[in-house]
N, C-alpha and C positions, 0 to 999 in steps of 0.2 A: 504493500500500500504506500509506503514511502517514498519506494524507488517512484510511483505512479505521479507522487504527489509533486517529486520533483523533476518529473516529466514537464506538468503540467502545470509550469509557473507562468504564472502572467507575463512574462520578458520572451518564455519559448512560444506563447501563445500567437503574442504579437508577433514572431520572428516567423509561422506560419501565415499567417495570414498575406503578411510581405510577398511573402514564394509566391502566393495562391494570385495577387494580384500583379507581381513584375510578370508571371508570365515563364519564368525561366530560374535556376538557383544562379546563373551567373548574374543576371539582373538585380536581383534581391541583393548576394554579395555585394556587389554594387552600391546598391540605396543603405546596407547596413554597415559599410565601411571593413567587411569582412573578404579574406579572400575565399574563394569557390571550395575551396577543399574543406575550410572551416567551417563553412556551413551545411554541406553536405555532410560531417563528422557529426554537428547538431544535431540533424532530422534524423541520421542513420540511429544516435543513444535516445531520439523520442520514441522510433517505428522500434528498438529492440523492447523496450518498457511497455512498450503497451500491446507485441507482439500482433504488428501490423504493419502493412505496407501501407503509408500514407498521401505517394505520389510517384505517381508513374512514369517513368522514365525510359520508356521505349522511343518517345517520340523525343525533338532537340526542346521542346517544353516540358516544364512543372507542369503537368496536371492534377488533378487530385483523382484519389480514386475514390471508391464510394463513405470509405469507413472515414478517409482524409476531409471529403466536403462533409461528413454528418461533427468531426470534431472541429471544422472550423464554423461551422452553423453553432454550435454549444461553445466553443471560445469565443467567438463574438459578443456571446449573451453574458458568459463568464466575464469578460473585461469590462462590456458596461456593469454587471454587478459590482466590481471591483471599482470601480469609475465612480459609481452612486454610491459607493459605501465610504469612502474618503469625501468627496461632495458634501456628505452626510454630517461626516465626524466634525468637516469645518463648519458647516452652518451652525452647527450645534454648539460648537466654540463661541461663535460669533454671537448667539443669540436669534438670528433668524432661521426661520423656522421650514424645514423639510420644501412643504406645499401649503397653501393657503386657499380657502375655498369658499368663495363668497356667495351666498343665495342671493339672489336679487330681485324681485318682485317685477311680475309685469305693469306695472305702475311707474316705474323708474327709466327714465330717460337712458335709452342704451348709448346717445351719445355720450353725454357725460359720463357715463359709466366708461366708456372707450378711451375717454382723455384723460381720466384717470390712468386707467391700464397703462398707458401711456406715459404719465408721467410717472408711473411705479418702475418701470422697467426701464427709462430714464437713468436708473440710479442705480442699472447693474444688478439687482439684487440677485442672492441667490436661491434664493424661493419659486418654485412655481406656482402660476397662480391657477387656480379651474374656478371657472365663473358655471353656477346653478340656475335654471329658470325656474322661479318659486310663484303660488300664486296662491291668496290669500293664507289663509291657515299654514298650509306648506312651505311659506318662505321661514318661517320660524318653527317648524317643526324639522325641519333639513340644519336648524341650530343643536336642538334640544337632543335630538337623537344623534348626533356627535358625526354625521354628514356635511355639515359645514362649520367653520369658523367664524364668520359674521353673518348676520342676516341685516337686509336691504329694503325697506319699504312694507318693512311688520305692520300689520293694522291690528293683530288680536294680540296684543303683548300679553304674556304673563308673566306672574308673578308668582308662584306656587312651582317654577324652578329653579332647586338651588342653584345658587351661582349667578343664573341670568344676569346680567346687566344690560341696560337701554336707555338710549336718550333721542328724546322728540327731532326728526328729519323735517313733520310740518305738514298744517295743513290739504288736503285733497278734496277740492270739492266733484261730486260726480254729478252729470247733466244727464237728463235722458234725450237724444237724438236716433231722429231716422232719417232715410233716405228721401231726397223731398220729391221721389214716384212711391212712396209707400202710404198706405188710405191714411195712418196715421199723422201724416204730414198735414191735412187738412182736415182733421179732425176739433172738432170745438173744445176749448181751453176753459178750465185747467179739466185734463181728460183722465176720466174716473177709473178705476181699478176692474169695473166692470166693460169697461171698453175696449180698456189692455189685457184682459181676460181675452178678447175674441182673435185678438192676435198674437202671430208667434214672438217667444220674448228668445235673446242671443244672451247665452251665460257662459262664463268660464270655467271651465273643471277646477276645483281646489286643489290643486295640487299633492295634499296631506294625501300618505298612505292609508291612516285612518282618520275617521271621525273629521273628514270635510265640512266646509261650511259652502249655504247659499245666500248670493245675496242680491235680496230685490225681486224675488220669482214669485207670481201667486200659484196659490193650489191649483192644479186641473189644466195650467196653461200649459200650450204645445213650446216646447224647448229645444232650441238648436243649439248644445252644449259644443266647446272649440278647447282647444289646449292655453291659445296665450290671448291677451288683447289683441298682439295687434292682430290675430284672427278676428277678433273680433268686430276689430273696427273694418276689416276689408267685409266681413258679412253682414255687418250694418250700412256699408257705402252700397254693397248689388240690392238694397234691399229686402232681405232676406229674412228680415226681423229687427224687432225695436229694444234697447236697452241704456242702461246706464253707463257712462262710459266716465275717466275722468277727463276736467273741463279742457286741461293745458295739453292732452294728449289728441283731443278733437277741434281743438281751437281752429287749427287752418284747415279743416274741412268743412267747417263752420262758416269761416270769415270766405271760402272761396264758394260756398254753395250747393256743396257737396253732400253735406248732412244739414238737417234744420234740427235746430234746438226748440221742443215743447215743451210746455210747463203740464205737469202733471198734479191730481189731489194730491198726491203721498209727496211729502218734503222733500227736497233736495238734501241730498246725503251727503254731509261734509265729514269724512274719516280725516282723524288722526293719525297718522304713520312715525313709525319710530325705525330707531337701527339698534339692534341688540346684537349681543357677544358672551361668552364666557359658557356658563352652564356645570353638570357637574365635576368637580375634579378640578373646575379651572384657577390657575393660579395667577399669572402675569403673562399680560400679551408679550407675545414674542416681538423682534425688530420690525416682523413684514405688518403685524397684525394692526402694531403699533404708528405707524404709517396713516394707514386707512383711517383708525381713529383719530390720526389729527387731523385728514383730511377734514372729516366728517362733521369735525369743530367749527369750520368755515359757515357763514350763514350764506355765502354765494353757491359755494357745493351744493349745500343740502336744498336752495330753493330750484339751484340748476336740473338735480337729481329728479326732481317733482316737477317742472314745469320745460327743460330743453325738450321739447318733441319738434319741432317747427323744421324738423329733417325730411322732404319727402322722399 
């Protein structure tokens, strides 16, 4: 196992792969500063250790032969492990953190969200980041259950998890609009529950694995349920159905004529949105984590975050 082990040191790994790609062992010799007989001396004490022929040599090329391409397919994967495991030790030195995974609500301005990105990556970091699409209940449940790192445009915060932390991103107010060929575009104001009862309403699946939320649906009405708004908003522009949208996300289909804004009996729904972090076990954000939160300090961010849509 030994002998195996020092076969298959990351330096002889690399020193295959060379062969596999110069093409030839005098080429490789070549790129490795080595002369041909010393390298040929190499691969001959790997193929005796592992009691394999690793490259074929009938032809004036390295070729690999079968058992040769399946160990350079698994030394490949072997050196990035090795790669990600040093990567690793340093982030971990440094305080930043592995990967960062931010849920983000379909509520939330994907530009601003971009320029963000943007400016995080700006600054070299070595964290990866993986961005989540969350939607109601789900952007904060993708916290809670240890899927994400920060949550983006929370409407149903809790409080009843340890750890949680949150601070208010800011008002959302939601319009209901339809298409202005849909009956309810000319329909007389303010228009009753039992009116929107005859027509179909356009809702967003809650994202949450369990125990989702709806919002805004009567009993009994036909539902054309979508994964994200901005499906939403494209199957509120064909027509397709009337619903609640929020205002800064419809503004310019609004202002271009594209959607008409009605006043309805039931009140205009002004949510709260927040951005939360931590949960249990959590102790101190990491360098990347810590970033975001001070972005998020910003009262231009956070109003950016809730009202940049003006992108078509």
């Amino acid at each position: 196992m030994q002998d195996l082990r020092n076969a298959l040191t990351p330096e002889n790994l690399a020193m295959l792969q060379v062969i596999a790609e110069a093409g030839s062992f005098a080429a490789a010799a070549r790129h490795l500063g080595l002369v041909p007989s010393a390298l040929t001396y190499r691969v001959r004490q790997i193929e005796d250790a592992l009691d394999v022929l690793l490259f074929d040599r009938s032809a004036r090329q390295a070729r690999p032969t079968e058992a040769g391409a399946e160990l350079l397919r698994e030394g490949a994967r072997l050196l990035r492990d090795v790669d990600a495991v040093a990567h690793r030790v340093r982030r971990v030195a440094t305080g930043w953190e592995p990967q960062l995974t931010i849920s983000v609500d379909g509520v939330i301005s994907p530009h601003t969200m971009l320029e963000l990105v943007e400016a995080f990556y700006a600054l070299a970091p070595p964290t990866q980041l993986k961005l989540s699409d969350g939607i109601m209940s789900g952007t904060l449940e993708a916290l809670t259950s240890g899927r994400a790192d920060l949550a983006i445009g929370v409407s149903a915060a809790s409080t009843s998890v340890p750890g949680l932390q949150q601070a208010p991103l800011g008002d959302l107010l939601f319009i209901y609009v339809v298409a202005p060929h849909h009956p309810l575009a000319r329909a007389p104001e303010p228009i009753t529950d039992a009116t929107l009862l005859e027509h179909r309403a356009v809702a967003v699946a809650d994202s949450a694995q369990r125990d989702g939320m709806t919002m805004g649906l009567l009993g009994g009405q036909d539902v054309l349920t979508v994964d994200t708004m901005q499906a939403k908003v494209q199957v509120q522009l064909r027509g397709l159905g009337g619903g609640f949208l929020p205002e800064p996300m419809v503004r310019p289909y609004v202002e271009a004529g594209h959607l008409v804004q009605r006043k309805v009996a039931r009140p205009e729904r002004s949510i709260r949105t927040h951005y939360a972090w931590g949960g249990p076990g959590f102790t101190v954000p990491g360098q990347a984590l810590q970033w975001w939160l001070n972005q998020l300090q910003s009262t231009a961010t956070r109003r950016a975050l809730l009202e940049n849509h003006h992108h078509f």
